[in-house]
PyMOL CGO cylinders between C-alpha atoms (Angstrom):
from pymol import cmd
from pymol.cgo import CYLINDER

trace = [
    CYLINDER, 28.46, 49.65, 209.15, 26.68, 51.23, 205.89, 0.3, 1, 1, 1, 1, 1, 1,
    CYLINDER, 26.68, 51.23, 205.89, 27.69, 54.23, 204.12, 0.3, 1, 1, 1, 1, 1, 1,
    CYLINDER, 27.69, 54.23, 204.12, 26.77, 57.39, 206.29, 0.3, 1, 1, 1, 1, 1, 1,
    CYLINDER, 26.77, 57.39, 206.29, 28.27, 55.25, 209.45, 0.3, 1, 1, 1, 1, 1, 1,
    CYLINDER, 28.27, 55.25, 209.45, 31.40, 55.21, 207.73, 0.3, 1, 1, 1, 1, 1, 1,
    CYLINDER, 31.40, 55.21, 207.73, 31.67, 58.20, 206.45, 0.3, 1, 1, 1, 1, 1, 1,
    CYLINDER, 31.67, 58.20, 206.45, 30.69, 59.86, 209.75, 0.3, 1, 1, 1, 1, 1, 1,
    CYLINDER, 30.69, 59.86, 209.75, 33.21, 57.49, 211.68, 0.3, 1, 1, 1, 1, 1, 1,
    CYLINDER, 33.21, 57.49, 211.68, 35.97, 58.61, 209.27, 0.3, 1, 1, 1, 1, 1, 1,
    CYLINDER, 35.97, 58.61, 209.27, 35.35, 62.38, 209.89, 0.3, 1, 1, 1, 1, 1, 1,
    CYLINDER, 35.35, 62.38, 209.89, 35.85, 61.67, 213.59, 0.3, 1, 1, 1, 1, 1, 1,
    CYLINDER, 35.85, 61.67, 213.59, 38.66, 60.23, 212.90, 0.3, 1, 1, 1, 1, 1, 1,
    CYLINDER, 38.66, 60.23, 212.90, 40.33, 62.61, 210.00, 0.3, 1, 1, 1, 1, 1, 1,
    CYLINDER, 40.33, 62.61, 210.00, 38.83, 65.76, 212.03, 0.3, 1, 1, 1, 1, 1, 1,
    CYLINDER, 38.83, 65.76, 212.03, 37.01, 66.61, 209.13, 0.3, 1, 1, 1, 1, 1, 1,
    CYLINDER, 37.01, 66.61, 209.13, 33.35, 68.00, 208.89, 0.3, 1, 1, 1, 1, 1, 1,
    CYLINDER, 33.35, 68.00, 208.89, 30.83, 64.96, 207.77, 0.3, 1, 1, 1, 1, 1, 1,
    CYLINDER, 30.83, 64.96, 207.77, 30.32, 67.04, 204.57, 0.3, 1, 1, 1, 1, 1, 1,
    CYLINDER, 30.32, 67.04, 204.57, 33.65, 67.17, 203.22, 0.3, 1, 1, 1, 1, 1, 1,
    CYLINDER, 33.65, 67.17, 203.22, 34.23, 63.33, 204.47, 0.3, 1, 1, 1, 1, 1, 1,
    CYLINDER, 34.23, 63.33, 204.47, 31.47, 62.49, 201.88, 0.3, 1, 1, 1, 1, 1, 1,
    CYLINDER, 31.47, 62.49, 201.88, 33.22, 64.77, 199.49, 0.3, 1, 1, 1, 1, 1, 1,
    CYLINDER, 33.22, 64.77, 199.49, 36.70, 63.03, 200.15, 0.3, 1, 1, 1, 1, 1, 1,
    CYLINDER, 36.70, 63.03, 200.15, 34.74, 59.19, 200.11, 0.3, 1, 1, 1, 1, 1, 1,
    CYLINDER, 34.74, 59.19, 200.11, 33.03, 59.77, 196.80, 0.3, 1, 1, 1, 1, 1, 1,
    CYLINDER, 33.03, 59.77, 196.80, 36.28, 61.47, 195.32, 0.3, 1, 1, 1, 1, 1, 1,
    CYLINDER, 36.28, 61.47, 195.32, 38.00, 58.10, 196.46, 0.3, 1, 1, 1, 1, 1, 1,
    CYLINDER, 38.00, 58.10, 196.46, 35.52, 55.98, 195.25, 0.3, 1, 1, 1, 1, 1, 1,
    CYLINDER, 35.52, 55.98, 195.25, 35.39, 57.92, 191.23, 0.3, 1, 1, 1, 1, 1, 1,
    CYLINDER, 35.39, 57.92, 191.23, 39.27, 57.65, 191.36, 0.3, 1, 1, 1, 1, 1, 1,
    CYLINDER, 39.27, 57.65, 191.36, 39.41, 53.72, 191.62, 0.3, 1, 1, 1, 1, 1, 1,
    CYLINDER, 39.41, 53.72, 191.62, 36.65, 53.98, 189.37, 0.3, 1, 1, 1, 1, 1, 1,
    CYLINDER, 36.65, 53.98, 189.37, 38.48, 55.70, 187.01, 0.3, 1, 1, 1, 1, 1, 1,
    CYLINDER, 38.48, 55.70, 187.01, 41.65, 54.51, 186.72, 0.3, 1, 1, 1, 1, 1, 1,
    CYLINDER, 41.65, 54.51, 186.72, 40.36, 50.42, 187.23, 0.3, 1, 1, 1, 1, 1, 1,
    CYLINDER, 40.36, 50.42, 187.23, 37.84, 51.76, 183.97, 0.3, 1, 1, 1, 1, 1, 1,
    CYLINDER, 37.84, 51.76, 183.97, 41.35, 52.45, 182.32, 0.3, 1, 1, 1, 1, 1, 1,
    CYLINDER, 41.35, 52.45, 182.32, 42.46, 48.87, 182.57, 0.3, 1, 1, 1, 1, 1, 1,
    CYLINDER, 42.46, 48.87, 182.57, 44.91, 50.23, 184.93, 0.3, 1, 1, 1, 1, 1, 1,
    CYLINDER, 44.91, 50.23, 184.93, 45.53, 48.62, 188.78, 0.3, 1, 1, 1, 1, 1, 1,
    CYLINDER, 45.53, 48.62, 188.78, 45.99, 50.30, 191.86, 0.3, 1, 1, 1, 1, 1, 1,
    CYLINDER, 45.99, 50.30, 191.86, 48.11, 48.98, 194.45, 0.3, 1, 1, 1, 1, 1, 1,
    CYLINDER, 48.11, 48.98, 194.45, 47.99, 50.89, 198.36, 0.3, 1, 1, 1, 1, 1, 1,
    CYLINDER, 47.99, 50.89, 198.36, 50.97, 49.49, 200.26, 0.3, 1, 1, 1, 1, 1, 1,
    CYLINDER, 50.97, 49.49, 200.26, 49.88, 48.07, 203.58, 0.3, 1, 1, 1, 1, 1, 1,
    CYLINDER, 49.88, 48.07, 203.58, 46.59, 47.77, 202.21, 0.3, 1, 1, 1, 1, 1, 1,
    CYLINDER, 46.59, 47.77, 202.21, 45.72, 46.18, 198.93, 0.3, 1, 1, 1, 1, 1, 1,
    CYLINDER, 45.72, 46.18, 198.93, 45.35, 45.85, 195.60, 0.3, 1, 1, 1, 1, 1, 1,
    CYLINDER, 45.35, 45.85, 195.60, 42.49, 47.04, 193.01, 0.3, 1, 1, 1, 1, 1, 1,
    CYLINDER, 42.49, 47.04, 193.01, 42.46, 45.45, 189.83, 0.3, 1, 1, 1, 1, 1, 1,
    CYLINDER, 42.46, 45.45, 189.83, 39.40, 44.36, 187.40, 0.3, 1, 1, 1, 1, 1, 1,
    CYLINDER, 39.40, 44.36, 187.40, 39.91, 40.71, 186.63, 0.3, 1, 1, 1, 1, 1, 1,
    CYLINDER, 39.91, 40.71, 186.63, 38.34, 39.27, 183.55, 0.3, 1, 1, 1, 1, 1, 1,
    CYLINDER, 38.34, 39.27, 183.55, 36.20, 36.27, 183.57, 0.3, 1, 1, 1, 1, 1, 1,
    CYLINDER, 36.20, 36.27, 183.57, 35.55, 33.77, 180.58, 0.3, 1, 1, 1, 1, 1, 1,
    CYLINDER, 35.55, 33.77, 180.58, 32.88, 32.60, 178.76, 0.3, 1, 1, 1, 1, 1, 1,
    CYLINDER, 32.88, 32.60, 178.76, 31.14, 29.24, 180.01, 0.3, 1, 1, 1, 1, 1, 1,
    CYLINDER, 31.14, 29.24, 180.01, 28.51, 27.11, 180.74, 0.3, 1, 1, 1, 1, 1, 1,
    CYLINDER, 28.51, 27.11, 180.74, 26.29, 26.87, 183.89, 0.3, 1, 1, 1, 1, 1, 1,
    CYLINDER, 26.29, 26.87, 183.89, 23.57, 24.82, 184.65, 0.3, 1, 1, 1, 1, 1, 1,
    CYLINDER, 23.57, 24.82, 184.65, 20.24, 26.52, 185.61, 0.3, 1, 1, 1, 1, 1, 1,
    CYLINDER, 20.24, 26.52, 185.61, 19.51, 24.65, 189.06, 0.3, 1, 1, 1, 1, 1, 1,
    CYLINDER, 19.51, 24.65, 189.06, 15.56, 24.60, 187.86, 0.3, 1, 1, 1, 1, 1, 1,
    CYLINDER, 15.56, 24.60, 187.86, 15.64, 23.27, 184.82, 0.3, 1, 1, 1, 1, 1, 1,
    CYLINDER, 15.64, 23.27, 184.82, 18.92, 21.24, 185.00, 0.3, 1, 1, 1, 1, 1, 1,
    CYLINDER, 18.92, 21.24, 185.00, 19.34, 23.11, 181.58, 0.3, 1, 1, 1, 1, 1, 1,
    CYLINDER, 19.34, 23.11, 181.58, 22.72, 24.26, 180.73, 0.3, 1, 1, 1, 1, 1, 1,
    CYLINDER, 22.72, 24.26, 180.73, 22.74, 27.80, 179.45, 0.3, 1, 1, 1, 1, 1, 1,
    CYLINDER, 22.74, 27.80, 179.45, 25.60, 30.04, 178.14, 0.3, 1, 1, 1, 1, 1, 1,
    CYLINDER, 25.60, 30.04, 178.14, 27.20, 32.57, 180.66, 0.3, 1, 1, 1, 1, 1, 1,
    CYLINDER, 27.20, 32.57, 180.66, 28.97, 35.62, 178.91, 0.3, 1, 1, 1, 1, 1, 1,
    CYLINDER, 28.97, 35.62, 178.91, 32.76, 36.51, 179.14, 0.3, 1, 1, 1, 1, 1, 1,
    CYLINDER, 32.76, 36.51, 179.14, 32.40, 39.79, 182.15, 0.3, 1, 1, 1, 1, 1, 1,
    CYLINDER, 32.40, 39.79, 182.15, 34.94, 42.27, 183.65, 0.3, 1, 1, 1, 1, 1, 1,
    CYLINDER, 34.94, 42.27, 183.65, 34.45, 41.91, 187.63, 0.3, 1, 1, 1, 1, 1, 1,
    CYLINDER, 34.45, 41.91, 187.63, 36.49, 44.67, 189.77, 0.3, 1, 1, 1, 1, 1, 1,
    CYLINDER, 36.49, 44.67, 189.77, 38.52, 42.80, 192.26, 0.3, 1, 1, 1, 1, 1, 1,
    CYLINDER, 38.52, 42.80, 192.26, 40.07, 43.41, 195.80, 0.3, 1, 1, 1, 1, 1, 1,
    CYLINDER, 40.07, 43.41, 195.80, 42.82, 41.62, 197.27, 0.3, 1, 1, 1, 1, 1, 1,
    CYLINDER, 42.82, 41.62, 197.27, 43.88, 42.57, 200.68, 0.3, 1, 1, 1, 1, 1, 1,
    CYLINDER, 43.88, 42.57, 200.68, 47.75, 42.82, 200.98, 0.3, 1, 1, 1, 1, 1, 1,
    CYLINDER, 47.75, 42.82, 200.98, 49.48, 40.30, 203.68, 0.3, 1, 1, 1, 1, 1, 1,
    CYLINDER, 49.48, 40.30, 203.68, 50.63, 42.93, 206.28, 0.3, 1, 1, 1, 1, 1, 1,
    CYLINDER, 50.63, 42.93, 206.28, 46.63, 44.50, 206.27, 0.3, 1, 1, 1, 1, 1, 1,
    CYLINDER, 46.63, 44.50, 206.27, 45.85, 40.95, 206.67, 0.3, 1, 1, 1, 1, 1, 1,
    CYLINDER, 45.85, 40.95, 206.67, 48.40, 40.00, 209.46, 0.3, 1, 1, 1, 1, 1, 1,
    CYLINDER, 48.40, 40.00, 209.46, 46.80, 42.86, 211.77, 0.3, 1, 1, 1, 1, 1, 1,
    CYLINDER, 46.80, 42.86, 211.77, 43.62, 40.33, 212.48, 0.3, 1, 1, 1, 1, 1, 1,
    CYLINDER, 43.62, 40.33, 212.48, 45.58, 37.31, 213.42, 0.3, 1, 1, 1, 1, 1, 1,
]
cmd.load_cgo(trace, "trace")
């Protein structure tokens, strides 16, 4: 399912117009932007968790040259699916 899918299934499902489902998705989307910019973390209840995790500095190896080379420290935004989301699948 890409973008316009979803957004199209969730306006079925929300009774909304496709048009203000985009409006809602992209207000969602800037909001965990937002906040996880902030440094803050947002946790849904029976859904997940968004966080931005910070990764170290260290060394890889670059598979063509057998080199090692020097990977920077990055911020990566995170998802983590809570356990009662997760028990619905099994």
């Amino acid at each position: 399912m890409n973008k316009s899918e979803f957004i199209k299934a969730f306006a079925e499902k929300a009774n909304f117009t496709q048009k203000d489902a985009g409006i809602a998705f992209e207000a969602m989307v800037a909001t965990i932007v937002d906040t996880l910019k902030k440094g803050d973390k947002i946790a849904i209840a029976g859904f997940g968790t968004y966080e931005v995790k910070k990764k170290p500095a260290r060394v890889g190896i670059n598979p063509m040259t057998k080199q090692k080379v020097k990977i920077a420290a990055t911020n990566a935004p995170a998802f983590k699916f809570g356990n009662s989301f997760k028990a619905i699948f099994n």
